[in-house]
PADOKOL-719265 format. One record per residue (C-alpha): residue in one letter; residue number from 1; y, x, z. Coordinates in Angstrom, 2 decimals, padded with zeros to 5 digits. Layout:
% residues N
type,seq,Y,X,Z
A,NUM,Y,X,Z
...
END
This chain:
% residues 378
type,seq,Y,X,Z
X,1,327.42,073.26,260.84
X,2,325.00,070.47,259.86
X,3,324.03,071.15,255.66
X,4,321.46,068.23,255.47
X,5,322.13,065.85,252.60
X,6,323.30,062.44,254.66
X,7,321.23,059.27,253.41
X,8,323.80,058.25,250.75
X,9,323.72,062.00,249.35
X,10,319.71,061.62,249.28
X,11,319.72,058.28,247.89
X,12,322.35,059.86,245.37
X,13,320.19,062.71,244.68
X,14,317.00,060.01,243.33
X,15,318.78,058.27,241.23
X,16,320.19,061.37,239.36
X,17,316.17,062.48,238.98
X,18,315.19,059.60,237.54
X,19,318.26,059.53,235.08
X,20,317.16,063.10,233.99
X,21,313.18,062.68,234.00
X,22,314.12,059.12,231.94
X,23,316.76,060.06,229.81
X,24,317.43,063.69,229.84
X,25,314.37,065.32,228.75
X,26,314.69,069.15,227.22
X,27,313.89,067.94,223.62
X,28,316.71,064.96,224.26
X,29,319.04,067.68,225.41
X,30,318.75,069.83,222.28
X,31,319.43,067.02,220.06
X,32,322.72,066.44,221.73
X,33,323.59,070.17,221.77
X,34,322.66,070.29,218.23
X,35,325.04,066.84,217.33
X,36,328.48,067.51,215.29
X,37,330.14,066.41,219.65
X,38,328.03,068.90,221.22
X,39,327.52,065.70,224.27
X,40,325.70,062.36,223.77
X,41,328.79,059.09,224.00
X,42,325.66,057.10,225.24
X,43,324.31,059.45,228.07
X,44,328.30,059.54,229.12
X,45,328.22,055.95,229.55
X,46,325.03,055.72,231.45
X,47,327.05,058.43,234.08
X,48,329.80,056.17,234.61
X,49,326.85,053.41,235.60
X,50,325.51,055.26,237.92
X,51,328.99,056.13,239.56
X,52,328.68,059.91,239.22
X,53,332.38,060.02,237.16
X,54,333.92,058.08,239.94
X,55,332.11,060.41,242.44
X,56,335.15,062.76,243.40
X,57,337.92,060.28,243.10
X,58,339.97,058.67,245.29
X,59,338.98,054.63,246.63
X,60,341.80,053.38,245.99
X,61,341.18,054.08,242.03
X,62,337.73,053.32,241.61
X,63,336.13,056.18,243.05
X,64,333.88,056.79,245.59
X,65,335.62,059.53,248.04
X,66,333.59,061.79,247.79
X,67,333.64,065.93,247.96
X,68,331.27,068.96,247.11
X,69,328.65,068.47,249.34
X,70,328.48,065.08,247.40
X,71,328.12,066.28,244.60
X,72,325.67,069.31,245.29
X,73,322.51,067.20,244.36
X,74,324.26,066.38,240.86
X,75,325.32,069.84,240.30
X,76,322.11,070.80,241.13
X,77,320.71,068.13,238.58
X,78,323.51,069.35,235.86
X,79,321.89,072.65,235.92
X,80,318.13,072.23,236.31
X,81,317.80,069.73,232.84
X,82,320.90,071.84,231.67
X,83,323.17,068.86,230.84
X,84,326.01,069.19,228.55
X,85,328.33,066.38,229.16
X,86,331.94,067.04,230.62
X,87,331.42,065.90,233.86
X,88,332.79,069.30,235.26
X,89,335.47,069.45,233.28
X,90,336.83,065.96,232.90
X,91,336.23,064.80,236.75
X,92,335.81,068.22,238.82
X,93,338.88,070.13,236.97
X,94,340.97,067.69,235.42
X,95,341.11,064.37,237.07
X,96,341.24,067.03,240.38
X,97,344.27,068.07,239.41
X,98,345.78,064.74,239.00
X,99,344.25,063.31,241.77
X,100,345.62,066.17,244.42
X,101,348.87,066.44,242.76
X,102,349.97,063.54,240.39
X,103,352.81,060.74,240.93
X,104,351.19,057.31,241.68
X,105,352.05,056.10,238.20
X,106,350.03,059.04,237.00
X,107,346.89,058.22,239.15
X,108,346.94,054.46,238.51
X,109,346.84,055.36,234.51
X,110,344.39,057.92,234.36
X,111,341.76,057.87,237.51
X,112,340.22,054.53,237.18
X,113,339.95,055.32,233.20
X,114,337.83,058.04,234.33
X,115,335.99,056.46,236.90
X,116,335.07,054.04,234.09
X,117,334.45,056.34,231.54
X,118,336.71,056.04,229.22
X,119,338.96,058.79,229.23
X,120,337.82,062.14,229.40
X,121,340.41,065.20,230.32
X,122,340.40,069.00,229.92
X,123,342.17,071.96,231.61
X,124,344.32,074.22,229.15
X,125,344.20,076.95,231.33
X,126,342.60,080.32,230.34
X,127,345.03,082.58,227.63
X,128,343.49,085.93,225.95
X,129,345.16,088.70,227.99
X,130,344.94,086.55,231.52
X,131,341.39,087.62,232.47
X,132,340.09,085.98,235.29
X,133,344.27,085.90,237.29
X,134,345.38,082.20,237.46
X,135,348.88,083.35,237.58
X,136,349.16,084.84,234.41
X,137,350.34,082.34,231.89
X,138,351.85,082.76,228.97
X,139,352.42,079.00,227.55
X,140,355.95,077.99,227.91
X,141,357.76,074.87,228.76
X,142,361.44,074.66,228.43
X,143,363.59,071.27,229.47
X,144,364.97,069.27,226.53
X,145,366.44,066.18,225.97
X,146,365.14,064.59,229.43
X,147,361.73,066.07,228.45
X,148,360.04,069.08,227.95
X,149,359.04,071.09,225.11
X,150,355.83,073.36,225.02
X,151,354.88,076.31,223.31
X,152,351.63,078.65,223.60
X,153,348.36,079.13,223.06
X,154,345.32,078.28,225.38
X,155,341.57,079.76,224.58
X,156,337.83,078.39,225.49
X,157,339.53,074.98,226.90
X,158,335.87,073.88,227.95
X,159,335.43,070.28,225.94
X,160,338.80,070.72,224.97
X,161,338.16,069.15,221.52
X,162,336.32,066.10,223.46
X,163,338.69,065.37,225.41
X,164,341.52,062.32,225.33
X,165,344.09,064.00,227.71
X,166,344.71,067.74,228.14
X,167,346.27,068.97,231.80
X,168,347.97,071.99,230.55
X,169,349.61,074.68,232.68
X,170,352.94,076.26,231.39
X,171,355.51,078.66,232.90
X,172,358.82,076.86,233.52
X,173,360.43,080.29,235.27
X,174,359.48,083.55,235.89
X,175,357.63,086.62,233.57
X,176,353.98,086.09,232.55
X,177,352.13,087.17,235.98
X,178,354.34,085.55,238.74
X,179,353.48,083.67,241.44
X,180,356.24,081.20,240.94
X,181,356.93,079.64,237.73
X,182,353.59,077.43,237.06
X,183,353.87,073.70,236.12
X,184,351.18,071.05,235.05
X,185,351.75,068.30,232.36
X,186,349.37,065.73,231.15
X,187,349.32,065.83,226.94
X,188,347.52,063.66,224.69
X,189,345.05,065.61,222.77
X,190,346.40,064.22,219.67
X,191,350.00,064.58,220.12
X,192,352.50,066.33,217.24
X,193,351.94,070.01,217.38
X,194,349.08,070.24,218.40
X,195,346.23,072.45,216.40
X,196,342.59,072.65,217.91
X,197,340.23,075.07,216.87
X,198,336.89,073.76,218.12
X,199,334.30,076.17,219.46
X,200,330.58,076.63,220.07
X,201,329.78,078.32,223.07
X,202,326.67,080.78,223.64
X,203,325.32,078.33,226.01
X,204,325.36,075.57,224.30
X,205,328.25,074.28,225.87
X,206,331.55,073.27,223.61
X,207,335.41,074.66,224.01
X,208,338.43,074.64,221.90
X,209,341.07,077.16,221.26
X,210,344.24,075.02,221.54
X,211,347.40,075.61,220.45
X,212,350.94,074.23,221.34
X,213,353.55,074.21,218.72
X,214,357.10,072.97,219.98
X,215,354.76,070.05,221.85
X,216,356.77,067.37,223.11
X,217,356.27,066.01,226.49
X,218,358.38,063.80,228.84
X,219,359.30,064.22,231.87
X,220,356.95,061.81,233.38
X,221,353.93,064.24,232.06
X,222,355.08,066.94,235.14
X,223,352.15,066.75,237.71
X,224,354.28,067.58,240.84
X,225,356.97,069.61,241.68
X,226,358.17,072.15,238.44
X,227,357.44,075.85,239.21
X,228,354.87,075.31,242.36
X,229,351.60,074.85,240.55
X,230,349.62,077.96,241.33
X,231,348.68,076.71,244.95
X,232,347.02,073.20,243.00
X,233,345.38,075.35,240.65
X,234,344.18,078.00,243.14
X,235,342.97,074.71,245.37
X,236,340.98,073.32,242.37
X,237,339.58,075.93,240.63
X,238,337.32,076.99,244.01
X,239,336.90,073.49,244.13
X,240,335.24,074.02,240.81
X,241,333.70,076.70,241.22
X,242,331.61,076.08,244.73
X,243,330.54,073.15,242.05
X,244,328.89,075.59,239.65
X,245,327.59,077.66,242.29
X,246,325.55,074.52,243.15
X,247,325.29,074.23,239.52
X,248,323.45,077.64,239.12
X,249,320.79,076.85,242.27
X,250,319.48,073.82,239.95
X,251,319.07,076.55,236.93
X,252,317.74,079.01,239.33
X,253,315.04,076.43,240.39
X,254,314.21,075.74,237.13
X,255,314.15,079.19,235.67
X,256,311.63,079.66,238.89
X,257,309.53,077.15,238.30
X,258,308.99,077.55,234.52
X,259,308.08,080.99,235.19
X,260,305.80,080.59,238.20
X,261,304.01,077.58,236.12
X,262,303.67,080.50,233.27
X,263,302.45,082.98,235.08
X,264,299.31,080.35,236.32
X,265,298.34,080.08,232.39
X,266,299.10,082.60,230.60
X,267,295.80,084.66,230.88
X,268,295.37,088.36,229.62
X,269,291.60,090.41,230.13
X,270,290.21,086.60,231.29
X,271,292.86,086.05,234.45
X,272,295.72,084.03,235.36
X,273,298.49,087.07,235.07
X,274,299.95,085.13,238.21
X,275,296.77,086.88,239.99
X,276,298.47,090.58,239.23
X,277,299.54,091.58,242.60
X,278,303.20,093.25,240.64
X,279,303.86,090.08,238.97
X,280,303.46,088.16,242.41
X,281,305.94,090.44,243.89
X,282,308.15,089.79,241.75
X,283,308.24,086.34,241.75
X,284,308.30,086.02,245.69
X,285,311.79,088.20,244.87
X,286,312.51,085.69,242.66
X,287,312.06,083.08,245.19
X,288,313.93,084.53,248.09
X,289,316.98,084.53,245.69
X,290,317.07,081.02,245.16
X,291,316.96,080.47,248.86
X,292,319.68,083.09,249.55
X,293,322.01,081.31,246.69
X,294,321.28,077.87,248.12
X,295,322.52,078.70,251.12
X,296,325.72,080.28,250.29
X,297,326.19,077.66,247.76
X,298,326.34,074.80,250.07
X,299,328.22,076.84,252.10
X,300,331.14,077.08,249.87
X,301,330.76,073.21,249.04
X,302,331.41,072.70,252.70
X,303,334.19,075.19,252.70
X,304,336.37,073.61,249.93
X,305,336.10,069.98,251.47
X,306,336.27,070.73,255.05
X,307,338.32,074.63,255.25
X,308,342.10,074.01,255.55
X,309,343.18,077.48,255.70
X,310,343.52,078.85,251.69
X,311,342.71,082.04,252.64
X,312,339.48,081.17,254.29
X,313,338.34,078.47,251.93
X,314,339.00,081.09,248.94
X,315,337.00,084.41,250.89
X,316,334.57,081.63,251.10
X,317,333.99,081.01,247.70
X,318,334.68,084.31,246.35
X,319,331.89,085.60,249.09
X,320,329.41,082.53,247.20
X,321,330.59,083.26,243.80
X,322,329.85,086.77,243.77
X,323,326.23,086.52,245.35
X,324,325.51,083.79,242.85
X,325,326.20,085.72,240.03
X,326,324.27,088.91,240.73
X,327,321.25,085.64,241.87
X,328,321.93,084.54,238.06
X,329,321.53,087.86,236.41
X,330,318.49,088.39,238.44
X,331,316.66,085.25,238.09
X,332,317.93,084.81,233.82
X,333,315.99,088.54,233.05
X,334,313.09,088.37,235.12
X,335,312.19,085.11,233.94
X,336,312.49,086.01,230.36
X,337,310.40,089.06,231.36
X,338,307.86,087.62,233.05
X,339,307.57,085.13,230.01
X,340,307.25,088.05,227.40
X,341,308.47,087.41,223.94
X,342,308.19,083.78,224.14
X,343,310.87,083.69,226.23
X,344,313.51,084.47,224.18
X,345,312.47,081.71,221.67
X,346,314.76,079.07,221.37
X,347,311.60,076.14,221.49
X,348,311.61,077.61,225.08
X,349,314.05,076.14,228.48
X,350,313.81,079.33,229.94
X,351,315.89,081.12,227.10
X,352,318.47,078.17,227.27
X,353,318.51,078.40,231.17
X,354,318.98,082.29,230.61
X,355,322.03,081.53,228.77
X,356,323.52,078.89,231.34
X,357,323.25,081.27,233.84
X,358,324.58,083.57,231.97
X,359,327.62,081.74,231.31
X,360,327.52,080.82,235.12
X,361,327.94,083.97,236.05
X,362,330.92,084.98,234.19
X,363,333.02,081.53,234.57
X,364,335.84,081.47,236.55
X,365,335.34,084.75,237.27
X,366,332.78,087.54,237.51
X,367,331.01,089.37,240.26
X,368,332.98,092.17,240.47
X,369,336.38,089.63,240.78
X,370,335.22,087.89,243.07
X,371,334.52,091.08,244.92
X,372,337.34,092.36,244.77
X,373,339.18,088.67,245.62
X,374,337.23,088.76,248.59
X,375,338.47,092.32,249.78
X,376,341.88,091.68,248.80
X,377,341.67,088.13,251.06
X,378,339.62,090.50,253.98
END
């Protein structure tokens, strides 16, 4: 299996570093964290120049075809200057799901409007008592009047309150937990009966807590079949999240080398404390993690673009998600350690790379899930 970047991925991979070293610098970034959108309109639009929305999306709709391993060197880019913009969420989750399972009508409306950057979407996904299980949803669609009506409540949408269209999963059959019984619809943000509660996330990050009041949707807003969603939402969602894995080696690197840079001058009794032989030890641990999570990371990149049995694709990723998050634990505390109390100070990247990783580690799903995901797909 042949990991090297290919020249276009390489070329790819410049052009995103001189983006961030131009126009993405730490100060820039909490500016935009600290604005009343929680992302910069302006950085958005210089995305969509450099082709990076219309990375994942089809040809035929503006896009570039591409997959994960693609988009490894931006995920890797996301999470070393910590960027805040929707990219995940609007291309990687929701324009996913209409690309892999929407009509043509759907498609031709909404991809090249993403490609383009001018619509942004959100998956309503997560409820309260769900957990990390996909199949337990709550929300509620019932057929009416050559439509559908829909009824529910959806928590932590990530940029939910950014976002133009919302791809919202409902049960159309079936109790809370089954299998069977999922359908998608595309909703306008804005559309009767809908309240949003936006959110601030620990990371920086925004969300909304969105609720669906007798929501009124036609029939033309079903993403594929009714009541055989799971499998497109099982699909995407390790999609997803082999993208944050690659997400978390670009934090990891930078955690790494804010702390190794540190430890060269920060000086107690008249030495470098990078000369104290524990303190080296340490951070060669810290550097054989990032190696270890690269690998598996581009590993499970290759696995959800190339892997066509489920079951192998989703060991795959469970397998990478797991060792990443124990890698971000690891990594987030020892290099607020090794910085001392500084660390934690919020003038500091390290403490807002602690908190991305963090957040890494728990989204769409923890270590011990994916553990036992893995065991359960064994």
């Amino acid at each position: 299996m042949n990991l090297d970047p290919s020249e276009e991925q390489r070329l790819l991979a410049a052009s995103i570093e001189r983006f961030v070293e131009r126009d993405y610098a730490f100060e820039t970034r909490r500016r935009i964290v600290a604005s009343p959108d929680g992302y910069s309109q302006d950085i958005w639009r210089t995305m969509s120049e450099l082709g990076v929305l219309g990375l994942l999306l089809p040809n035929a709709y503006g896009g570039f075809g591409g997959g994960a391993m693609d988009a490894v060197s931006l995920m890797q880019a996301i999470g070393g200057a910590l960027i805040v913009e929707p990219w995940l969420a609007s291309v990687a989750l929701g324009a996913q799901l209409v690309a892999r399972g929407g009509s043509d009508e759907q498609q031709r409306r909404i991809l090249p409007a993403v490609s383009e950057g001018r619509l942004k979407l959100a998956f309503a996904h997560a409820e309260r008592p769900a957990r990390y299980t996909l199949a337990h949803v709550a929300t509620r669609a019932r057929a009416d009047a050559g439509g559908y009506v829909l009824s529910g409540v959806k928590r932590a949408v990530p940029h939910g309150a950014g976002a133009d269209l919302l791809v919202v999963s409902t049960r159309t059959d079936g109790g809370d937990s089954d299998a069977e019984g999922l359908s998608l619809f595309v909703v306008e943000r804005d559309a009767p009966g809908i309240a949003l509660t936006a959110l601030r996330m620990f990371d920086g990050t925004r969300a909304a807590d969105i609720a669906f009041d007798e929501v009124r949707v036609s029939a033309q807003a079903l993403i594929g079949a009714p009541d055989r969603a799971l499998m497109l939402i099982e699909e995407v969602v390790d999609f997803a999240t082999a993208l944050i894995c690659a997400e978390a080696v670009g934090a990891i690197k930078s955690a790494n080398d804010a702390t190794l840079a540190y430890l060269k001058t920060r000086k107690q009794f008249g030495v470098a404390i990078g000369s104290f032989q524990a303190l080296q030890h340490r951070m060669v641990d810290m550097t054989i993690e990032y190696e270890q999570a690269k690998s598996i990371a581009l590993l499970a990149c290759s696995a959800v673009d190339t892997e066509r049995d489920s079951a192998v694709r989703s060991r795959t990723v469970s397998a990478a998600k797991a060792r990443i998050a124990d890698a971000c634990r690891k990594i987030s505390q020892e290099s607020i350690q090794l910085h001392g109390g500084m660390g934690m100070s919020d003038e500091v990247k390290v403490s807002h790379t602690f908190r991305r990783l963090t957040a890494i580690a728990q989204q769409f799903g923890d270590a011990d899930h994916h553990l036992e995901r893995f065991a359960a797909l064994s």
